[in-house]
N, C-alpha and C positions, 0 to 999 in steps of 0.2 A: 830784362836782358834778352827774353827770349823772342822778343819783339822785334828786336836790334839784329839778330841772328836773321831771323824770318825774312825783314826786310831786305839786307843784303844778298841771302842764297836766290831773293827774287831777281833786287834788280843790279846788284854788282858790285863795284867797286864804286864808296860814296862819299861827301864829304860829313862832317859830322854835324853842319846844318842843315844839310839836305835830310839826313835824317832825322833830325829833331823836328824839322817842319812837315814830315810826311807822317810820322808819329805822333805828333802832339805832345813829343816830351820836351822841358827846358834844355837849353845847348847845357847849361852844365851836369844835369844828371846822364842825358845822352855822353858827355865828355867821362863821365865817373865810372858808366857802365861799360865804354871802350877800353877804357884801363883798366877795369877789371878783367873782361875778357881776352886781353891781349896780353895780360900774364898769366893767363890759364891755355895761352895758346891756342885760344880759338879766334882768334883773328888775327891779322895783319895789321899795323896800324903805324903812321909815316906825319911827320908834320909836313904842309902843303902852303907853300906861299903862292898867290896867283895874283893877276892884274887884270882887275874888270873895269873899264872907263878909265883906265887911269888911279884907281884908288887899290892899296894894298887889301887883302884879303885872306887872311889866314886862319888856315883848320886841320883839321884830322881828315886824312884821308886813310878809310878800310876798306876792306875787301876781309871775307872767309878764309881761314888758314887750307889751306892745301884741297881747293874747292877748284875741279877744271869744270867748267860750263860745257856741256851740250854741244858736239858740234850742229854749225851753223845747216839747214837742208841745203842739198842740192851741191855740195862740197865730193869731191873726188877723192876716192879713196886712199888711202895711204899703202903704198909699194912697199 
C-alpha cells in the first residue's frame, strides 16, 4: 500500500491501471489496496467511465486525501 501512496503523492491523480502497470501489481490487488485505503481516508477514490477509440473503459480513479500539489514556478502571487 505504501507503494500506491508514493506513487500517487508523485504523480497525481490516477487510474487504477495506470497504477497497477507502473507498479507491477495485479489490477485486483491494486483494486483491494484502494479500498482499503480509501476507508482509512487516505485517499480519494471515484468510479471513472471513459471512451478510448470508441471502446468503454472503466476504473478507479484516485488521488491523496487532502494533498494540494506545489504551486506551479513562475505563477504570481496571491493578493
Amino acid at each position: 500500500m505504501k507503494e500506491i501512496l508514493q506513487y500517487l503523492k508523485k504523480h497525481g491523480e490516477q487510474l487504477d491501471a495506470e497504477i497497477a502497470e507502473a507498479i507491477g501489481i495485479s489490477l485486483t490487488d491494486v483494486r483491494l489496496h484502494i479500498s482499503e485505503l480509501a476507508a482509512k481516508g487516505e485517499v480519494m477514490a471515484c468510479n471513472s467511465i471513459r471512451f478510448e477509440k470508441g471502446e468503454k473503459v472503466e476504473g478507479i480513479r484516485c488521488r491523496i486525501s487532502g494533498y494540494i500539489p506545489p504551486a506551479a514556478p513562475g505563477r504570481k502571487p496571491k493578493v
